[in-house]
C-alpha positions as CSV (number, residue, x, y, z in Angstrom):
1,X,-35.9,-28.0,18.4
2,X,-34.6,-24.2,17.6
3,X,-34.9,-23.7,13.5
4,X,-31.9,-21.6,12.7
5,X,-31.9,-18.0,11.8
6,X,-31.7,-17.0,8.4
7,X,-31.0,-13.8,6.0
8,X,-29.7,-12.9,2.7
9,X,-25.6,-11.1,2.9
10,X,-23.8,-9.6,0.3
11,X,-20.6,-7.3,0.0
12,X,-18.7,-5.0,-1.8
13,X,-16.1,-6.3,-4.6
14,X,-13.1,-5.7,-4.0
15,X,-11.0,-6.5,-7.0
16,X,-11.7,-7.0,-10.7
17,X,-13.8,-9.7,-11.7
18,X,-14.9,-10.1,-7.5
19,X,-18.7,-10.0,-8.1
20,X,-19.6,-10.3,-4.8
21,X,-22.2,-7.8,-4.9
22,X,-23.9,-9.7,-7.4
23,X,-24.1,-12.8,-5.9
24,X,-26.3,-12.5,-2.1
25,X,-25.4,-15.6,-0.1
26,X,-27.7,-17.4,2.2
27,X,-26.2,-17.2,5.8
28,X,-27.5,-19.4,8.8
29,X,-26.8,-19.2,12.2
30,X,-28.2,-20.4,15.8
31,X,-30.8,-18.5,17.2
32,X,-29.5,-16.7,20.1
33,X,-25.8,-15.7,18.3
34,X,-25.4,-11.7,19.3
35,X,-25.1,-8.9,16.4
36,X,-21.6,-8.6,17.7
37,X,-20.5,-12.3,17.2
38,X,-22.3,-12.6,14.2
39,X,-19.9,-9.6,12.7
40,X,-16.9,-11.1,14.7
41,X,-17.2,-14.8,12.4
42,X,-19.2,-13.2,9.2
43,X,-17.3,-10.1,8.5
44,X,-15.2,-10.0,5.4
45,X,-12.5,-7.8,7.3
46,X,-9.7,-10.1,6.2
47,X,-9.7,-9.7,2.9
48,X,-7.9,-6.5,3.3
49,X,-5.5,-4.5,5.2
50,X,-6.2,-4.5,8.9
51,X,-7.3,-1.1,9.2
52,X,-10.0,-0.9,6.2
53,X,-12.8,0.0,7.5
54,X,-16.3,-2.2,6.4
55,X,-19.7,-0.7,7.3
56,X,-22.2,-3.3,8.4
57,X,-25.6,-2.6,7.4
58,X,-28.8,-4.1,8.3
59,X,-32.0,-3.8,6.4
60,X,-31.0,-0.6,5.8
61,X,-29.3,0.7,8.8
62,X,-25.8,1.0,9.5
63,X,-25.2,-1.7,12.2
64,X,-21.1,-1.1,12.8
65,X,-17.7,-0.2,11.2
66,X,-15.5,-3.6,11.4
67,X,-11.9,-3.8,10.7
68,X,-8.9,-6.2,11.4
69,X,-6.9,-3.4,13.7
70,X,-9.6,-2.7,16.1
71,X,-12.7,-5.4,15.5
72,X,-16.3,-4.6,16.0
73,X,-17.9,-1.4,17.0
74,X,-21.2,-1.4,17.3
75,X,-23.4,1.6,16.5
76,X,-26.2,-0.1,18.3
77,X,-26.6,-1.7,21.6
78,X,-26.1,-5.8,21.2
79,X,-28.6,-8.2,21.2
80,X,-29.2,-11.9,20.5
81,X,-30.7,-12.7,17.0
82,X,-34.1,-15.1,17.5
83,X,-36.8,-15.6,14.4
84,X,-38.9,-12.6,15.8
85,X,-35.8,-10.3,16.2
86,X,-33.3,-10.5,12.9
87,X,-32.6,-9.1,9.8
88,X,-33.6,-9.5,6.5
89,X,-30.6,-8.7,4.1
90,X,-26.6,-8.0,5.9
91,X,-25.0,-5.5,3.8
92,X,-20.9,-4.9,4.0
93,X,-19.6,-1.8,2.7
94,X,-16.1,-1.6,1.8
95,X,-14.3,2.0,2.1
96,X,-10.8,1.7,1.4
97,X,-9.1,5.1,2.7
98,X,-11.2,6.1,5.2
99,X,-10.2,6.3,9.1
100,X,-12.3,4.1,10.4
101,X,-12.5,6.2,13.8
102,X,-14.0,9.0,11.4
103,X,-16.5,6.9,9.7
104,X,-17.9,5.4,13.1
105,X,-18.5,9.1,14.4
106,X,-20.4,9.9,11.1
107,X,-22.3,7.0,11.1
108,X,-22.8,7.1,15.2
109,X,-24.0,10.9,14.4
110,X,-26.3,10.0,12.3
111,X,-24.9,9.8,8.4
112,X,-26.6,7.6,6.1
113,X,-24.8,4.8,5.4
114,X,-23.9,5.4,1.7
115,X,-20.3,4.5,0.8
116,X,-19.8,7.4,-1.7
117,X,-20.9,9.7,-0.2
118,X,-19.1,9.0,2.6
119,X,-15.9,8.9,1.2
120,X,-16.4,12.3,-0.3
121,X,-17.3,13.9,2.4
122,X,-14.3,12.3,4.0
123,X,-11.8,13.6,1.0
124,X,-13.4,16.9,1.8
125,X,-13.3,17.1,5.3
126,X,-9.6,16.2,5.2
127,X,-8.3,18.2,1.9
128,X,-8.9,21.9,3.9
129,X,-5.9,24.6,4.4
130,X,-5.2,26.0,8.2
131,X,-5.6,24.1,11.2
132,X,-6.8,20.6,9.2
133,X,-3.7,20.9,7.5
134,X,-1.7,19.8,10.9
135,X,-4.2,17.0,11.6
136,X,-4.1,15.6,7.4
137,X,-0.2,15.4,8.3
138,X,-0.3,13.9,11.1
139,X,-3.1,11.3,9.8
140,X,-0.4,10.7,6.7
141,X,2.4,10.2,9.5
142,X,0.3,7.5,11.2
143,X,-1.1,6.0,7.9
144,X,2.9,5.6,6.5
145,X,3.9,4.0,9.3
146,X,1.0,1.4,9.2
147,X,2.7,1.0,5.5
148,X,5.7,0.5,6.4
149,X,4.9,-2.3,8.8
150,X,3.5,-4.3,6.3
151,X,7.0,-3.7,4.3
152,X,9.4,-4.9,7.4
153,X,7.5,-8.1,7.2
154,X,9.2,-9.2,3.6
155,X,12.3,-6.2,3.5
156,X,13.1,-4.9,6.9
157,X,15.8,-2.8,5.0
158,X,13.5,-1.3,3.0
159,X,11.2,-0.3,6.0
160,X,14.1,1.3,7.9
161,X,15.3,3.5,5.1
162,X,11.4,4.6,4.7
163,X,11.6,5.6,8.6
164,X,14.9,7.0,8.2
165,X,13.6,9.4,5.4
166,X,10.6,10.7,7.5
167,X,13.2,11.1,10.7
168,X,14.6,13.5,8.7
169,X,11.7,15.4,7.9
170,X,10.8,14.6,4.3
171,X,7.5,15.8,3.4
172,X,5.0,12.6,2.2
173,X,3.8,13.0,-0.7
174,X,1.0,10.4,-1.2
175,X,-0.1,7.5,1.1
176,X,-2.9,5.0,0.1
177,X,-3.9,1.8,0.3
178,X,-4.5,-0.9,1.1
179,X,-7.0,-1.3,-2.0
180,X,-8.1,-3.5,-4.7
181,X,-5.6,-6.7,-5.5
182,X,-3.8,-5.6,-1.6
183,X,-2.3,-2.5,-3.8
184,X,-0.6,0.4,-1.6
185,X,2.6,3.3,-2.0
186,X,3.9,5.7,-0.2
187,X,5.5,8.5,-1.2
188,X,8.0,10.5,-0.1
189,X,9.5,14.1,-1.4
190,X,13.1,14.2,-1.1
191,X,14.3,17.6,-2.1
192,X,14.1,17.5,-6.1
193,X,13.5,13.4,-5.6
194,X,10.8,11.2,-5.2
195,X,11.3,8.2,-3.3
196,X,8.2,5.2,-3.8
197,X,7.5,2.5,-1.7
198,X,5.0,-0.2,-3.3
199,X,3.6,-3.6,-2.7
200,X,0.8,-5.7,-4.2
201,X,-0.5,-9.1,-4.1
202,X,1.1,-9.8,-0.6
203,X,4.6,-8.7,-2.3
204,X,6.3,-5.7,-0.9
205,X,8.9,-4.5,-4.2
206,X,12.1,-2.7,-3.6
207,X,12.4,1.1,-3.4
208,X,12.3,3.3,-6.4
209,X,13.5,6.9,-7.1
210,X,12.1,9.2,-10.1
211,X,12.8,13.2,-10.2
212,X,9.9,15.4,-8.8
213,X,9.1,17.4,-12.6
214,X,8.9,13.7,-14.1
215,X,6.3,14.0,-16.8
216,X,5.1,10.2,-17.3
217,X,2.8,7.9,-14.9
218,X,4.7,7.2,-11.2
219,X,5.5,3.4,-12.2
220,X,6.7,4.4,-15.7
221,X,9.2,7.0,-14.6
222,X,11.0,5.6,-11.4
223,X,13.3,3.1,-11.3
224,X,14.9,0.8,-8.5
225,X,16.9,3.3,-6.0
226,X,20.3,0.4,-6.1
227,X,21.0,1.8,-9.5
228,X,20.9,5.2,-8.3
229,X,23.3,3.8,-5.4
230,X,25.6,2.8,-7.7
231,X,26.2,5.6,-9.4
232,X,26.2,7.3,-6.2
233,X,29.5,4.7,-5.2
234,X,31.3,4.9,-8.2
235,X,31.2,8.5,-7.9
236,X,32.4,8.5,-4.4
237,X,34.8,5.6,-4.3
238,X,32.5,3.5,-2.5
239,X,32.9,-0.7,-3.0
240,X,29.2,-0.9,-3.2
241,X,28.3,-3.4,-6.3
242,X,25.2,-5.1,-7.6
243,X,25.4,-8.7,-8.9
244,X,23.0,-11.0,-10.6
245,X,21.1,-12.6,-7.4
246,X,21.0,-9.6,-5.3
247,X,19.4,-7.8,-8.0
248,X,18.0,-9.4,-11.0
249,X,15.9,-12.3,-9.6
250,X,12.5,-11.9,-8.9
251,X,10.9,-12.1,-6.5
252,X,13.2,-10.8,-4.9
253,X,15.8,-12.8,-2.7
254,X,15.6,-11.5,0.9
255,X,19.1,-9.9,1.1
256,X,17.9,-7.3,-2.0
257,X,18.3,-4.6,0.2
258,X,21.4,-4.6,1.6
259,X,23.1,-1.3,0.7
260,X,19.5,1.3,1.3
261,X,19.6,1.7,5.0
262,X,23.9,2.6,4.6
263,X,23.6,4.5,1.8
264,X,20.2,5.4,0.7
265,X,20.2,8.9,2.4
266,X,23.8,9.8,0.9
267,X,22.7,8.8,-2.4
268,X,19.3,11.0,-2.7
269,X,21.5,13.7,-0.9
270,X,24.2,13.3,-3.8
271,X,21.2,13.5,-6.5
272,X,19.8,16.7,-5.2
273,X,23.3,18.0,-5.1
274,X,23.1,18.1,-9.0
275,X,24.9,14.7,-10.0
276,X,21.7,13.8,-12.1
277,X,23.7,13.0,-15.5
278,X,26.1,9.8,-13.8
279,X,22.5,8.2,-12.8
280,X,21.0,8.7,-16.3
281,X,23.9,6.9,-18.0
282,X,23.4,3.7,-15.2
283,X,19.5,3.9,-16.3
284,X,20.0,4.1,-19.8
285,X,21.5,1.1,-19.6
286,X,18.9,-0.6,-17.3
287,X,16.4,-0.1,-19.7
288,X,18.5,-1.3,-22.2
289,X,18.4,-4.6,-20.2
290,X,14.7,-4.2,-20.4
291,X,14.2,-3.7,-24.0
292,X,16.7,-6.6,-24.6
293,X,14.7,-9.2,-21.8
294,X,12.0,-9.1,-24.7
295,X,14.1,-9.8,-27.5
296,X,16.4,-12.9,-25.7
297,X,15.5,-16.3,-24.6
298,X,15.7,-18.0,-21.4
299,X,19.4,-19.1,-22.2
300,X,20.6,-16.3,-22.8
301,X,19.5,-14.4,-19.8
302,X,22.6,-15.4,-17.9
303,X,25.4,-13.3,-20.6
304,X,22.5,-10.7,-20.9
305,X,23.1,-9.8,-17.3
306,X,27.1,-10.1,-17.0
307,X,26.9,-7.8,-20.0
308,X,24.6,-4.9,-18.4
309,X,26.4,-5.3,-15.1
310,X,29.2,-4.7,-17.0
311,X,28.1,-1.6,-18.8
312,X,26.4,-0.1,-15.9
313,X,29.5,-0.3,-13.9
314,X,31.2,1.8,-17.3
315,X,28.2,3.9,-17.0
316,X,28.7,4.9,-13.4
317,X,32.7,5.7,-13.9
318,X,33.2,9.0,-13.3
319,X,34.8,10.8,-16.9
């Protein structure tokens, strides 16, 4: 009877407090499997995003790139694993924001299979001025809209408006992601206005706004783009309202949205046209209804909220 073959396999971490790399599994598998189905079962590809690349390494030598979008290339021709042909020690390589296309024609060229240096030559390769510049833009285009597939799964709403912004030609300013913990954004420069996309965990949040010359951390400084619609309504005569389960639950209830795809573009059109101050009065009070979430208890959520709609809707009147 066949024994089966076995080696040692570790991988890359991938979050904090994932020791992976510290802890080499034992991995046992029937003598005769090909490289390319042992990668297709044993590859840690979905722990990810679909199109984060893994490098496979074998004793040393870079093996394949694997990912969820496109599978397993091989960098080597396949053959079947016995006890006189197989490895020693499987080695997966996680490099989160790398095209996966780029990294096989590296590696297929002849790179040595070091993740950091990799990914630096990568940042490099794709940070030049001139010609580069076209292909970096394009590569953003493509990488967004990857992004905003994952966000029409849990806010379809959400995901339009992000398309509608780059339809009309708004610059992106960052893209990244997936990454540790499933984190990824997506930027997008609208005029004097930032508009963020985020999700982590599996959890897509709700689009956020913050002005360009913004001095503090992303996530400190922008706030949820409904308020800025608000303001926009009030200002314009539009109906438009927020009310406690459209937009103080969390997670979020799948309607949330209703509201960005109608009036998302009008309203960052309405802030760049200098109506800044009406918006700052609405967030004043949001934060308000931040501070005060600390201070209250459970039971008193419910009059905390009719109170800050009810300012916020003050706040938004035009004077």
């Amino acid at each position: 009877m066949w024994r089966n073959v076995v080696f040692t396999a570790t991988r890359d971490g991938v979050a904090a407090g994932d020791h992976a790399s510290e802890n080499p599994i034992q991995m046992s598998i029937a003598p005769g499997t090909t490289l390319s189905e042992l990668l297709e079962r044993r590859s840690p590809v979905g722990m990810m995003g679909p199109e984060v690349p893994w490098m496979a390494v074998a004793d040393g030598r870079a093996v394949a790139v694997c990912t969820g979008e496109f599978g397993v290339w091989l960098l080597v021709d396949d053959y079947r694993l016995t006890r006189r042909r197989h490895m020693d020690l499987l080695d997966f390589k996680y490099l989160p924001g790398v095209d996966p296309r780029w990294l096989y024609d590296q590696l297929a060229a002849g790179a040595a299979p070091e993740r950091n240096e990799l990914q630096s030559e990568y940042r490099e390769a794709h940070s030049a001025t001139g010609n580069s510049e076209l292909s970096l833009r394009a590569e953003r285009r493509a990488h967004a809209g990857r992004r905003i597939e994952y966000l029409a799964d849990q806010r379809p709403d959400t995901a339009r408006f992000a398309d509608q912004l780059l339809e009309d030609g708004n610059p992106i300013v960052e893209v990244m992601g997936p990454v540790q913990m499933g984190v990824w954004h997506l930027v997008i420069q609208c005029g004097h206005w930032q508009v963020a996309f985020h999700g982590e965990r599996g959890i897509a949040e709700r689009a956020r706004i913050k002005k360009s010359d913004a001095t503090r951390p992303t996530w400190h400084d922008d706030v949820d783009l409904s308020l800025a619609i608000l303001a926009w309504a009030r200002a314009t005569g539009n109906p438009y309202r927020l009310d406690l389960f459209d937009r103080f639950d969390y997670p979020a209830r799948p309607h949330a949205d209703l509201g960005l795809v109608e009036y998302g573009r009008q309203t960052v059109a309405w802030l760049n046209q200098g109506n800044e101050e009406v918006f700052a009065r609405v967030v004043a009070v949001w934060r308000d209804y931040i501070h005060a979430c600390g201070q209250s208890g459970r039971d008193a959520r419910a009059a905390l909220v009719e109170e800050t709609l009810r300012r916020m809707e003050d706040a938004a009147t035009p004077r």
